[in-house]
C-alpha positions as a Markdown table, in Angstrom:
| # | Residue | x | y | z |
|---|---|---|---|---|
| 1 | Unk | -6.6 | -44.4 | -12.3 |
| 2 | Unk | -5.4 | -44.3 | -8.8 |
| 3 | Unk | -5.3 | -40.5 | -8.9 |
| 4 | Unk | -8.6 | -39.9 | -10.0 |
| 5 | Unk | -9.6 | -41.9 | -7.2 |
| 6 | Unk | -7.8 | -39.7 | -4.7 |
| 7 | Unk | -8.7 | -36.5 | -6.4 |
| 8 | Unk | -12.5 | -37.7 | -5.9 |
| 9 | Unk | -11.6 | -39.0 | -2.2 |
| 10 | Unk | -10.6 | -35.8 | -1.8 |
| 11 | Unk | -13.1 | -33.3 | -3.0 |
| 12 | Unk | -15.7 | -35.4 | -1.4 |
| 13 | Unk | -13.7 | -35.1 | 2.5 |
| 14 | Unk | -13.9 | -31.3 | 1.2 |
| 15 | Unk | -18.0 | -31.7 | 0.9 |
| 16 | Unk | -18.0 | -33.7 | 3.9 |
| 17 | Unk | -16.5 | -31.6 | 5.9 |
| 18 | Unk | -18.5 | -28.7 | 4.7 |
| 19 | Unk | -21.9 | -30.2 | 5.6 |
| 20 | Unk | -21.0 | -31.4 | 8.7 |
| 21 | Unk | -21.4 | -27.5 | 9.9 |
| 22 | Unk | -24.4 | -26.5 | 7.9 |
| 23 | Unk | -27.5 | -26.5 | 8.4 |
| 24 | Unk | -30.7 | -26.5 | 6.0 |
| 25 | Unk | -33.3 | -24.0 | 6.4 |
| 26 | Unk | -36.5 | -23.0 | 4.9 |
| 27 | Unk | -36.0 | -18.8 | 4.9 |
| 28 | Unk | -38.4 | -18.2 | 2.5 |
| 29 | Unk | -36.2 | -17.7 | -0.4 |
| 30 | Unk | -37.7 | -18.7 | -4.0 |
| 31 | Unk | -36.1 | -19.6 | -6.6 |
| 32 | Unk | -38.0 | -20.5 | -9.9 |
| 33 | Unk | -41.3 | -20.6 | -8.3 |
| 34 | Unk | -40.4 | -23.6 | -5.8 |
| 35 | Unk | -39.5 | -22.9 | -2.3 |
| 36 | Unk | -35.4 | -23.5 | -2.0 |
| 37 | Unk | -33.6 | -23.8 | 1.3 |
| 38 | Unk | -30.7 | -22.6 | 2.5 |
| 39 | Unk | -27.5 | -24.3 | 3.6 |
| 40 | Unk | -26.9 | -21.8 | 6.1 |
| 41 | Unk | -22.3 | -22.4 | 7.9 |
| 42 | Unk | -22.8 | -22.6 | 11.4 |
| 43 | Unk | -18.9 | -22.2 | 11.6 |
| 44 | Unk | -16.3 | -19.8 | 11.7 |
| 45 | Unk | -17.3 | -16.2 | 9.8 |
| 46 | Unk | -15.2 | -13.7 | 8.3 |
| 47 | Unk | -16.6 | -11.3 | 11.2 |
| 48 | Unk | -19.0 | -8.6 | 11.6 |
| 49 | Unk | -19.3 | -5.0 | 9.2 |
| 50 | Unk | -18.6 | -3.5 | 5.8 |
| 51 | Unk | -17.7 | -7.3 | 3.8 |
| 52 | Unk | -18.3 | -9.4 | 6.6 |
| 53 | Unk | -20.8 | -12.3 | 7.4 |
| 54 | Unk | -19.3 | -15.2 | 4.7 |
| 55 | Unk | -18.5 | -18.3 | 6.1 |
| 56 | Unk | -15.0 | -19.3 | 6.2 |
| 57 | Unk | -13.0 | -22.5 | 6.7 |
| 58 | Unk | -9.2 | -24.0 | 6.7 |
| 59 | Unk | -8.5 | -25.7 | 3.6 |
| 60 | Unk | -4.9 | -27.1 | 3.3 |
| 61 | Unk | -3.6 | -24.3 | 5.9 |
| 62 | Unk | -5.3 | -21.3 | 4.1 |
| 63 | Unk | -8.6 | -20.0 | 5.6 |
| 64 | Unk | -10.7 | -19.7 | 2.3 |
| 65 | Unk | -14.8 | -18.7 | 2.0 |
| 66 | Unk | -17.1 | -21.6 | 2.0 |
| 67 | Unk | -19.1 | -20.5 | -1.0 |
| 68 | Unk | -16.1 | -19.5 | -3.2 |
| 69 | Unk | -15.3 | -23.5 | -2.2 |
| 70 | Unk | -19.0 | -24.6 | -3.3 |
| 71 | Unk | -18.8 | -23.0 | -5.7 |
| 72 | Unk | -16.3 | -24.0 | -7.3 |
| 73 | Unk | -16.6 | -28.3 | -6.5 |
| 74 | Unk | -20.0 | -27.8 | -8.5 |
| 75 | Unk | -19.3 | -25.0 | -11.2 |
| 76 | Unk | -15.6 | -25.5 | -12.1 |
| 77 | Unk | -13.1 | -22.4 | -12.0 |
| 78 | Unk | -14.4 | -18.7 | -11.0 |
| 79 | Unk | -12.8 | -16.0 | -13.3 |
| 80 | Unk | -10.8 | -13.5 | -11.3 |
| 81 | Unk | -13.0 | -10.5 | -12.5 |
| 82 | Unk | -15.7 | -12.2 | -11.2 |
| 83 | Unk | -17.5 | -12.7 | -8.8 |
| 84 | Unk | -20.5 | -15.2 | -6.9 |
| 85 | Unk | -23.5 | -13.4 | -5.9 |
| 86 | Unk | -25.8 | -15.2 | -3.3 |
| 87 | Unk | -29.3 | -15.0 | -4.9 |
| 88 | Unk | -30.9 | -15.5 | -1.8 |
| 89 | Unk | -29.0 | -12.6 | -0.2 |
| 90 | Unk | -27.7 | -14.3 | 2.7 |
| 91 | Unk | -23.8 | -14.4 | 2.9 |
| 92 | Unk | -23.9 | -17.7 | 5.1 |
| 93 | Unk | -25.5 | -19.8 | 2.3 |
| 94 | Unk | -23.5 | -22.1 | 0.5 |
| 95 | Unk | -26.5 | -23.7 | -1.2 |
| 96 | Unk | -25.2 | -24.5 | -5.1 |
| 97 | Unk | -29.0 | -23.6 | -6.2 |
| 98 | Unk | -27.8 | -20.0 | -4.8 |
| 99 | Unk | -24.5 | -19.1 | -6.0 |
| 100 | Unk | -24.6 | -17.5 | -9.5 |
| 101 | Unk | -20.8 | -15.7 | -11.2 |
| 102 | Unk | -21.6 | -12.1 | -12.1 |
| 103 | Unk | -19.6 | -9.3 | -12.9 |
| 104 | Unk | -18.8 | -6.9 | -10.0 |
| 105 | Unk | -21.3 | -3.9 | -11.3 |
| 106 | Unk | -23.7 | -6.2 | -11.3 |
| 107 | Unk | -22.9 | -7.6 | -8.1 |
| 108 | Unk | -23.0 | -4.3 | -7.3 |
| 109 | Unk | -26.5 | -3.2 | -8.7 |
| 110 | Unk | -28.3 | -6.0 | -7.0 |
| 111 | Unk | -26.5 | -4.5 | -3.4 |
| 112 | Unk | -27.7 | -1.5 | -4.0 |
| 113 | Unk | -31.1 | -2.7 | -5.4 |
| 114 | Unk | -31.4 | -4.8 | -2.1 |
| 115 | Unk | -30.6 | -2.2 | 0.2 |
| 116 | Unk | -32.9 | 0.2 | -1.1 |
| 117 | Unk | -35.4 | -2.5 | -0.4 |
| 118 | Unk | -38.1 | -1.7 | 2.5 |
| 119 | Unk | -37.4 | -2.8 | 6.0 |
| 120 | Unk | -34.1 | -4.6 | 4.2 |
| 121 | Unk | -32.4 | -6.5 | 7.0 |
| 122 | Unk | -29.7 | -8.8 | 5.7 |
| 123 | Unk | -30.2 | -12.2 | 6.8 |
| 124 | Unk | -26.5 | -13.1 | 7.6 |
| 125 | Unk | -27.1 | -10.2 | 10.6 |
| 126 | Unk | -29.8 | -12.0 | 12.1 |
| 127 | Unk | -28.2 | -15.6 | 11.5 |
| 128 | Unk | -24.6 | -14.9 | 12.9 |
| 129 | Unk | -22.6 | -17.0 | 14.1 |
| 130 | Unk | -19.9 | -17.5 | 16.8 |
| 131 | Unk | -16.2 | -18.6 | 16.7 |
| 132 | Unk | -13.2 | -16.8 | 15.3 |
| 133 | Unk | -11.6 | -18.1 | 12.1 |
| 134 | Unk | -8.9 | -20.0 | 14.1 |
| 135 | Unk | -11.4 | -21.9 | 15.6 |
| 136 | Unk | -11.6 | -23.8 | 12.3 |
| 137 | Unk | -10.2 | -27.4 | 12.3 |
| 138 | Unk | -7.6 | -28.5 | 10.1 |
């Protein structure tokens, strides 16, 4: 019983420590006809160009991507041919409403779908954020 306990004390320092660098805004995204917010990492990033923009944080010594974490605490293991597509399109979210597993061609169609999109400007370039990974705490 004792290690349930801890493994709940656990994940829930994991949580904790993950909202204490987000913050929730109203970007406009809609999801099932009701406005959703994001939960946008104000922390460390994986950097700027081609597969940057995610947030990322130190988790037991290893530097790890904040949504992958969400994800997982609320969905249960992620397949390693798969992969979590941000519905609202914004790599800094780590909402749970936003994270959905898909395959990699379809992660790839919506890309492509999205950057064919007029005046397509992804959010995560107009949210970034400063600090190097090693600025994450322990």
């Amino acid at each position: 019983m004792k290690s349930i306990q801890m493994k709940m004390d656990r994940k829930q320092s994991i949580i904790d420590k993950i909202f204490a660098r987000v913050e929730i805004k109203d970007l406009g995204f809609i999801l099932n006809g009701v406005i959703s917010p994001c939960h946008i990492w104000t922390g460390p990033t994986s950097g700027e160009g081609k597969g940057g923009g995610y947030g990322r944080m130190c988790l037991d010594g290893q530097t790890v991507a904040v949504h992958l974490v969400i994800y997982t605490h609320y969905n249960g293991y992620i397949p390693s041919k798969k992969h979590i597509d941000h519905l609202c399109n914004n790599r800094l979210c780590c909402n749970e409403l936003h994270l959905e597993m898909v395959t990699p061609k379809q992660n790839q169609k919506r890309r492509i779908t999205r950057t064919r999109e007029k005046n397509y400007v992804p959010i995560y370039n107009q949210l970034r954020c400063d600090g190097p990974i090693s600025d994450a705490p322990n």
